[in-house]
CHARMM internal coordinates of N, CA and C (Angstrom, degrees):
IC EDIT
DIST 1 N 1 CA 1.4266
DIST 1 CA 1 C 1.5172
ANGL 1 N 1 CA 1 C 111.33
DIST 1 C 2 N 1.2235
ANGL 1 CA 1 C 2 N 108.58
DIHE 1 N 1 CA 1 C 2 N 160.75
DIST 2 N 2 CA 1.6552
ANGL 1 C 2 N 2 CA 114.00
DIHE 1 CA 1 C 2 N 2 CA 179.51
DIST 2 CA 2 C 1.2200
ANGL 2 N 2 CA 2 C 122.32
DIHE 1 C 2 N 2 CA 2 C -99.52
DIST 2 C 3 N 1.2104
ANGL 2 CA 2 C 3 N 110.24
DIHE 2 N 2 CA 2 C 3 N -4.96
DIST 3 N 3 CA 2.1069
ANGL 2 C 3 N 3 CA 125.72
DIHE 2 CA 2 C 3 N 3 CA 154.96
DIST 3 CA 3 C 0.9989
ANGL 3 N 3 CA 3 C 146.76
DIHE 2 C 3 N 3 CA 3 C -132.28
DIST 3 C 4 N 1.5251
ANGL 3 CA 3 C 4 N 129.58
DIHE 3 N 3 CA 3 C 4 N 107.11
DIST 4 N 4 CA 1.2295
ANGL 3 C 4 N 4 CA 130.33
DIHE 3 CA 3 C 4 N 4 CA -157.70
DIST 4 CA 4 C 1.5262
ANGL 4 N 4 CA 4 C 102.94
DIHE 3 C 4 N 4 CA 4 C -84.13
DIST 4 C 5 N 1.4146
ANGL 4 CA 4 C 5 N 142.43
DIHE 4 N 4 CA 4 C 5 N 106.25
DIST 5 N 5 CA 0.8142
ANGL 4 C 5 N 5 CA 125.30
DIHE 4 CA 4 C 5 N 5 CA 150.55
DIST 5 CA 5 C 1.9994
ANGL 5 N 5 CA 5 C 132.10
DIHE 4 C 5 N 5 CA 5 C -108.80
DIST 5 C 6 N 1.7210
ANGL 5 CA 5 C 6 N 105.19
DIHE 5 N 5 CA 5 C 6 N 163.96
DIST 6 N 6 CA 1.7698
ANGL 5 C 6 N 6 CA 109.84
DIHE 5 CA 5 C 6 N 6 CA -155.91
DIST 6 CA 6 C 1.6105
ANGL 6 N 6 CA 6 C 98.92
DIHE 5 C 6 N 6 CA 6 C -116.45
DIST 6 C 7 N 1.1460
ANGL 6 CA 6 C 7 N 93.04
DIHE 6 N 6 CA 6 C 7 N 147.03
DIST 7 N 7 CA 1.8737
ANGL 6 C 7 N 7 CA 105.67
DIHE 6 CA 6 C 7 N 7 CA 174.86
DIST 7 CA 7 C 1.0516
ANGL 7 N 7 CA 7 C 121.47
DIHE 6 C 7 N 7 CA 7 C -170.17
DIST 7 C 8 N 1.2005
ANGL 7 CA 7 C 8 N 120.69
DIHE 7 N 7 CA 7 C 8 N -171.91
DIST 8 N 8 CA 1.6323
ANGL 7 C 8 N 8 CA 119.67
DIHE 7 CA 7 C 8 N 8 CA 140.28
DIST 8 CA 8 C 0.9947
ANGL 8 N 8 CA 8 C 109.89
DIHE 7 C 8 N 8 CA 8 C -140.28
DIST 8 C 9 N 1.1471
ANGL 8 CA 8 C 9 N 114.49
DIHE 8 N 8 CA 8 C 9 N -173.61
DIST 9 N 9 CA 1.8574
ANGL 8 C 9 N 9 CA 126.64
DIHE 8 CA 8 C 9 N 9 CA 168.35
DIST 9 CA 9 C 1.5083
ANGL 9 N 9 CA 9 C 114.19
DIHE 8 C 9 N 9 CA 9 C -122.62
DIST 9 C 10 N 1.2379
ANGL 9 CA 9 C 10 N 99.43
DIHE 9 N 9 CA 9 C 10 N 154.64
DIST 10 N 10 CA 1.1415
ANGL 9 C 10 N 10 CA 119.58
DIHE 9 CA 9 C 10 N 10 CA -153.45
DIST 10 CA 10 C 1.7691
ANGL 10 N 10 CA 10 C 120.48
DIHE 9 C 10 N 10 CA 10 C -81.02
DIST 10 C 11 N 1.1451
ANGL 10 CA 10 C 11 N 109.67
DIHE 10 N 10 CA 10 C 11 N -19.55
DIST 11 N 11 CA 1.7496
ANGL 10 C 11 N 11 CA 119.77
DIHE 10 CA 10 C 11 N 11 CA 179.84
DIST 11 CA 11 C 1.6500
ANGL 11 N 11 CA 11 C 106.02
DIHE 10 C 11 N 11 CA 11 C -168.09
DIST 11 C 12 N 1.1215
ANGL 11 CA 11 C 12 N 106.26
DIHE 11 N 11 CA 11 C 12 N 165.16
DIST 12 N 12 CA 1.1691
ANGL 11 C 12 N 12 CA 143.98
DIHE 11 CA 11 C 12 N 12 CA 176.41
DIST 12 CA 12 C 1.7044
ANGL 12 N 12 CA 12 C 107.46
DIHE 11 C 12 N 12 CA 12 C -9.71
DIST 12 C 13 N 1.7288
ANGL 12 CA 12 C 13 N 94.43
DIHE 12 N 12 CA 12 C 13 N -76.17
DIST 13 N 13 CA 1.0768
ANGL 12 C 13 N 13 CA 118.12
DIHE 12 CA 12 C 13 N 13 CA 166.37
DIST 13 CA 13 C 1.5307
ANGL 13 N 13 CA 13 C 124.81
DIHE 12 C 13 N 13 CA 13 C -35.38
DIST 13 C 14 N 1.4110
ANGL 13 CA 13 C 14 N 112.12
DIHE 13 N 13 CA 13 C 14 N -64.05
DIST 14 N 14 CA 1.3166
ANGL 13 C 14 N 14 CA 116.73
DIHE 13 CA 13 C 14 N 14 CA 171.21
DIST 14 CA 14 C 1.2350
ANGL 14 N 14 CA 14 C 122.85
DIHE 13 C 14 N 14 CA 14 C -48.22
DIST 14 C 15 N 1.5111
ANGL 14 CA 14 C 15 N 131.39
DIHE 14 N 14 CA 14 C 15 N -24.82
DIST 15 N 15 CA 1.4083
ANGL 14 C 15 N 15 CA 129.69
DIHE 14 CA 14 C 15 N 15 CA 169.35
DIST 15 CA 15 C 0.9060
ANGL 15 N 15 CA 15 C 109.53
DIHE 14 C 15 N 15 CA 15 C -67.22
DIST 15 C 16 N 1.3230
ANGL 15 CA 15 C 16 N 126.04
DIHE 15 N 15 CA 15 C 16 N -61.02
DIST 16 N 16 CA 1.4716
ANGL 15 C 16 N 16 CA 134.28
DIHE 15 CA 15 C 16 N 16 CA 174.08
DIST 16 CA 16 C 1.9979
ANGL 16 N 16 CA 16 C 131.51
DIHE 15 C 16 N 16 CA 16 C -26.07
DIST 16 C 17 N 1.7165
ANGL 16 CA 16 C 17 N 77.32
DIHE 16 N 16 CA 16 C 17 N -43.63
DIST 17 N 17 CA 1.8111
ANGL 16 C 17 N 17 CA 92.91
DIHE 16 CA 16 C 17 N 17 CA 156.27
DIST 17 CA 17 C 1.3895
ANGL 17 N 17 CA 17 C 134.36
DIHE 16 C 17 N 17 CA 17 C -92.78
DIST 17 C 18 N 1.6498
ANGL 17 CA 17 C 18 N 92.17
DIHE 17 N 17 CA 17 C 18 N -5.02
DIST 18 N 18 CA 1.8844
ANGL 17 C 18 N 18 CA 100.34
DIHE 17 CA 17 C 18 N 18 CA 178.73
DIST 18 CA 18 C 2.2527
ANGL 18 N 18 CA 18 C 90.34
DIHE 17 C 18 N 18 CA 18 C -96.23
DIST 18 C 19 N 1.0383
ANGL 18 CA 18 C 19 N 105.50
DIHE 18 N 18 CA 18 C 19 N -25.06
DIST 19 N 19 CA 1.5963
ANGL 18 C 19 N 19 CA 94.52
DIHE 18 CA 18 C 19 N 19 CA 179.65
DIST 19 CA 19 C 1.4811
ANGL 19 N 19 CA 19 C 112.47
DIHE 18 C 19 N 19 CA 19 C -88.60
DIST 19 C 20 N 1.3603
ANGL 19 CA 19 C 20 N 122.53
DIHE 19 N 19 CA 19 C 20 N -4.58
DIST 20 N 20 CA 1.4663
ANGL 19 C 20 N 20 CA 118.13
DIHE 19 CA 19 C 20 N 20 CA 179.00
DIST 20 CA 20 C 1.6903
ANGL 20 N 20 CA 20 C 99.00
DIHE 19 C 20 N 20 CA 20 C -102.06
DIST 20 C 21 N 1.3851
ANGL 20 CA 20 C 21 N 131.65
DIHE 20 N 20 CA 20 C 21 N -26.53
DIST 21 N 21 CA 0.9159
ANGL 20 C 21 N 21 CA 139.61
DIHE 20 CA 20 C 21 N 21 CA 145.32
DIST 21 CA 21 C 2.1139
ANGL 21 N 21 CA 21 C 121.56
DIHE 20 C 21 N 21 CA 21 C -26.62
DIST 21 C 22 N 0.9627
ANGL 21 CA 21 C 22 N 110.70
DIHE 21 N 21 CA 21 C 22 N -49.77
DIST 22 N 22 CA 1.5685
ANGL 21 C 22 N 22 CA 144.27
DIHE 21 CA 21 C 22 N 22 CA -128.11
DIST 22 CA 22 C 1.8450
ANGL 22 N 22 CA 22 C 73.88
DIHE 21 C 22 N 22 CA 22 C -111.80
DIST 22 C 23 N 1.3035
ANGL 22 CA 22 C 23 N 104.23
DIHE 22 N 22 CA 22 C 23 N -56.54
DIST 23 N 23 CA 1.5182
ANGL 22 C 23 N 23 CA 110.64
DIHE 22 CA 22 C 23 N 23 CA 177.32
DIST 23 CA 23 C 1.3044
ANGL 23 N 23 CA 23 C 115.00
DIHE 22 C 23 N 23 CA 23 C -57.20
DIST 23 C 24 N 1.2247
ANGL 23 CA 23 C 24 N 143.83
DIHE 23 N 23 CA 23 C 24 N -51.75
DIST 24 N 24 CA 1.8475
ANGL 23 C 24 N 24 CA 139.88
DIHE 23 CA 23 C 24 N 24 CA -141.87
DIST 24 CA 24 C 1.7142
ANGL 24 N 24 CA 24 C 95.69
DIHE 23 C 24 N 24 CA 24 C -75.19
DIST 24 C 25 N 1.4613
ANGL 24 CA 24 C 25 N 84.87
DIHE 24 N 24 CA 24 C 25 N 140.49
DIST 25 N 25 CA 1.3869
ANGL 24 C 25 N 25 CA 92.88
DIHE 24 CA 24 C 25 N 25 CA -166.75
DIST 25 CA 25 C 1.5293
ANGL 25 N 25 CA 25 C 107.37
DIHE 24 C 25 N 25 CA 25 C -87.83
DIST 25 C 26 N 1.8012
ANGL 25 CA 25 C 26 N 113.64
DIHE 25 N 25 CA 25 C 26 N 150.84
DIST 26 N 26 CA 1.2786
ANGL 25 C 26 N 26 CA 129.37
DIHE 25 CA 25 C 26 N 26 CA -167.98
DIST 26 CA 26 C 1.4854
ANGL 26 N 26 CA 26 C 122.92
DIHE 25 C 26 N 26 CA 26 C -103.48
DIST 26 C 27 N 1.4211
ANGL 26 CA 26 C 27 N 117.28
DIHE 26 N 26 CA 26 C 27 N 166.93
DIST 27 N 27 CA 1.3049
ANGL 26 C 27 N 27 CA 102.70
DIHE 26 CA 26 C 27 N 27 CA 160.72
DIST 27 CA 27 C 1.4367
ANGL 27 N 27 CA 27 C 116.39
DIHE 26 C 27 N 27 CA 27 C -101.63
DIST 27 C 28 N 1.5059
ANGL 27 CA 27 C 28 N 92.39
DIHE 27 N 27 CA 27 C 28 N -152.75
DIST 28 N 28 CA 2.1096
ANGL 27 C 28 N 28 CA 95.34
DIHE 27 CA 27 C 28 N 28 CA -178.02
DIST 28 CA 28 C 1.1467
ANGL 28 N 28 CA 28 C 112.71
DIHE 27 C 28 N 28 CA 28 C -80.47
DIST 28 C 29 N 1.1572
ANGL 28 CA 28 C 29 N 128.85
DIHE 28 N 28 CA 28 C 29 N 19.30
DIST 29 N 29 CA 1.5033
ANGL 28 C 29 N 29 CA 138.83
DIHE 28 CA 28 C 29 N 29 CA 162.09
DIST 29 CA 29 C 1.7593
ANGL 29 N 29 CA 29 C 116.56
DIHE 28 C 29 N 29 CA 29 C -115.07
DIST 29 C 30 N 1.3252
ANGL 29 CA 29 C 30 N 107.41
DIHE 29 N 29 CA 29 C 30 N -23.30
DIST 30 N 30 CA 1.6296
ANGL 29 C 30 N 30 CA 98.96
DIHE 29 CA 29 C 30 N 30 CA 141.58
DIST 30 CA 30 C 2.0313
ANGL 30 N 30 CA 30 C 89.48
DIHE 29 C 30 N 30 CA 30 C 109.09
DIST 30 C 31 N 1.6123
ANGL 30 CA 30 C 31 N 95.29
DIHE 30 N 30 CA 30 C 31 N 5.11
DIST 31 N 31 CA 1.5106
ANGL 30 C 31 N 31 CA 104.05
DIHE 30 CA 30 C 31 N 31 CA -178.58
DIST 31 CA 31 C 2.1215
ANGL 31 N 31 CA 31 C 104.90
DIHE 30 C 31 N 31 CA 31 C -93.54
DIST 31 C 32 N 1.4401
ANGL 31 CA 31 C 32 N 88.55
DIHE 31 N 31 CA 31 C 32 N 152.08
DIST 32 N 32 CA 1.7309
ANGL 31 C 32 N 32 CA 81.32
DIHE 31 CA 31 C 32 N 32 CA 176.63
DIST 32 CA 32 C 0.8984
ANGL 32 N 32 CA 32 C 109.27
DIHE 31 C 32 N 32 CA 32 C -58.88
DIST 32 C 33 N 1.7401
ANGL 32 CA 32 C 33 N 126.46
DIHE 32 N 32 CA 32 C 33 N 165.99
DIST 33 N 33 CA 1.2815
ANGL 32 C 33 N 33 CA 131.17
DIHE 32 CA 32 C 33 N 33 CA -177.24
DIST 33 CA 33 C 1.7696
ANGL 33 N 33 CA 33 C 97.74
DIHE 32 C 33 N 33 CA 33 C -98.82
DIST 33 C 34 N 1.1479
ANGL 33 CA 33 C 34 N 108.79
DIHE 33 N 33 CA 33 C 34 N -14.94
DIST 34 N 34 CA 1.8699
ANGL 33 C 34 N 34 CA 106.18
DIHE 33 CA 33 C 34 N 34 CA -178.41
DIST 34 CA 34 C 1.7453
ANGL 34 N 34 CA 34 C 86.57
DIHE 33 C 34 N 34 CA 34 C -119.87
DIST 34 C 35 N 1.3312
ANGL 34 CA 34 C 35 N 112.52
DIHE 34 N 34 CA 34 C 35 N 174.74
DIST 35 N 35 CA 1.3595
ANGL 34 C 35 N 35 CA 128.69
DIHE 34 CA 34 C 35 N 35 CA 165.71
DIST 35 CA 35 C 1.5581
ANGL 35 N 35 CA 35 C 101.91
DIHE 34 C 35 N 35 CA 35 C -90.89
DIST 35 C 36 N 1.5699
ANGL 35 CA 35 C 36 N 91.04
DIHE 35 N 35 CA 35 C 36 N 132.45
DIST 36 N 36 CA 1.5740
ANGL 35 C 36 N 36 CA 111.91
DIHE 35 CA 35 C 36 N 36 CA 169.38
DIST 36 CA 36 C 1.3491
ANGL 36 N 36 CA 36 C 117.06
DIHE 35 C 36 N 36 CA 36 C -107.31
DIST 36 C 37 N 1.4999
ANGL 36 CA 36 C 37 N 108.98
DIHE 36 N 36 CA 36 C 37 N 112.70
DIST 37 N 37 CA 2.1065
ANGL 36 C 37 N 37 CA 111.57
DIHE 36 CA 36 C 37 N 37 CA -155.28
DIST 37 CA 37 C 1.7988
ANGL 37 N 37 CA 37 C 92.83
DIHE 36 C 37 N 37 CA 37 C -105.60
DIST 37 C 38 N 1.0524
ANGL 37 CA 37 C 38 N 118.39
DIHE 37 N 37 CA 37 C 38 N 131.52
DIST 38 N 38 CA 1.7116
ANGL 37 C 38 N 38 CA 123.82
DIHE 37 CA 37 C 38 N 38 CA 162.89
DIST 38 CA 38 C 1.4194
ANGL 38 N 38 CA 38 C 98.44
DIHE 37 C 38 N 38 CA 38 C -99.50
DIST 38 C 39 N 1.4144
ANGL 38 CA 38 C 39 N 104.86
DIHE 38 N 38 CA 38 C 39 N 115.88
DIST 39 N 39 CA 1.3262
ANGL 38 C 39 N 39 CA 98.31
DIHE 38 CA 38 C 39 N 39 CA -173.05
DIST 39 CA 39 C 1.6911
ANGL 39 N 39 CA 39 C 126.48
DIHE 38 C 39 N 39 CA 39 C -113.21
DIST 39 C 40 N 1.8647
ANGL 39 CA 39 C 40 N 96.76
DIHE 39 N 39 CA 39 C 40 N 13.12
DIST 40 N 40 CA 1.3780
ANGL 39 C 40 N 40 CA 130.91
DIHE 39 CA 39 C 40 N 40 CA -165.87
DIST 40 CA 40 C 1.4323
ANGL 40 N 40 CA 40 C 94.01
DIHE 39 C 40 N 40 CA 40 C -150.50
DIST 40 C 41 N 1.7943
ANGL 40 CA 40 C 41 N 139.48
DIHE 40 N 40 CA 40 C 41 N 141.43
DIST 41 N 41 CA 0.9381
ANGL 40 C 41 N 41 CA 170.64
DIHE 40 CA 40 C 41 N 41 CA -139.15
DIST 41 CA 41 C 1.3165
ANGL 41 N 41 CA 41 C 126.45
DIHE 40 C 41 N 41 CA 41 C 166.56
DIST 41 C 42 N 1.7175
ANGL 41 CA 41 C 42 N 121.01
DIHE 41 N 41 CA 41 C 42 N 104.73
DIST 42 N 42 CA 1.2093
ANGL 41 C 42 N 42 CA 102.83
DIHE 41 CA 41 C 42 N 42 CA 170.25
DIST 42 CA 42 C 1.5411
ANGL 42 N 42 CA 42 C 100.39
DIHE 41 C 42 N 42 CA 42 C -123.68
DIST 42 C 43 N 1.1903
ANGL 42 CA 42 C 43 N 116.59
DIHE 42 N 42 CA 42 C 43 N 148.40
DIST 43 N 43 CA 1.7623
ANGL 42 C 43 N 43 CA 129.29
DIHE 42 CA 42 C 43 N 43 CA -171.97
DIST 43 CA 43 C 1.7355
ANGL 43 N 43 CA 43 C 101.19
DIHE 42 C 43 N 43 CA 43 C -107.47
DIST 43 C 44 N 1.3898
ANGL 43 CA 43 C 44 N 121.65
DIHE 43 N 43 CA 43 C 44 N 141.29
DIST 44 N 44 CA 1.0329
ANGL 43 C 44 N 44 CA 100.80
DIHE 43 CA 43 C 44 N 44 CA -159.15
DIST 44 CA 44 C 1.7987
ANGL 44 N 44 CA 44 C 78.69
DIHE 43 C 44 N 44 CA 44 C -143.46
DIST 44 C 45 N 1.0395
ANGL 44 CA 44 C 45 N 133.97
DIHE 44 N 44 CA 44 C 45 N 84.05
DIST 45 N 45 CA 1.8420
ANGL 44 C 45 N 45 CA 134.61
DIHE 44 CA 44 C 45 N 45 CA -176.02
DIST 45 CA 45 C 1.6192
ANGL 45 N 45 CA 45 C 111.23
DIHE 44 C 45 N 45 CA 45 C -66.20
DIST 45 C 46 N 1.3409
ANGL 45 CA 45 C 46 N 114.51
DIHE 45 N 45 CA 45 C 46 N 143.27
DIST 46 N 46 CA 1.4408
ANGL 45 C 46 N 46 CA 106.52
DIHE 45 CA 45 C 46 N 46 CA -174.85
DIST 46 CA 46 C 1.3932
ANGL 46 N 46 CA 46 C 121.31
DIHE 45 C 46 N 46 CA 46 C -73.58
DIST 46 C 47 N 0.8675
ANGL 46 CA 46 C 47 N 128.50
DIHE 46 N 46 CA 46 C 47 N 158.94
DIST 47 N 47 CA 1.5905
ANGL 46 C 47 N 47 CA 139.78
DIHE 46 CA 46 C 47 N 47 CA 172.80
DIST 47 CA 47 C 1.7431
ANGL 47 N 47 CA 47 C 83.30
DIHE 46 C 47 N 47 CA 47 C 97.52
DIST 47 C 48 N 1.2409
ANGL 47 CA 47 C 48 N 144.14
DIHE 47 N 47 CA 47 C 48 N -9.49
DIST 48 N 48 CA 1.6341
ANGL 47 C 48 N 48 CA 122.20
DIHE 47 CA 47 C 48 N 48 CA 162.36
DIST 48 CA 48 C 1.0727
ANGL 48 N 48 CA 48 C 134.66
DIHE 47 C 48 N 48 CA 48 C -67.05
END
COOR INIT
IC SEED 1 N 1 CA 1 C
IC BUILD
């Protein structure tokens, strides 16, 4: 890929959607075979 990006998440829950994420299966290019939509985002910058 052409971007590494770092974080974490924030509870329980959120892992749960970063490991089902982590799950969907790919092709031989290493892309999902369905679209994976985030359809909720919250950004949370330090010192907030």
């Amino acid at each position: 890929g052409k971007h590494t990006i770092f974080g974490e998440v924030a509870d329980s829950a959120s892992l749960d959607v970063a490991v089902q994420i982590s799950q969907v299966p790919t092709d031989g290019a290493d892309r999902p075979v369905e679209d994976v939509v985030l359809e909720s985002v919250t950004i949370h910058r330090s010192g907030d």
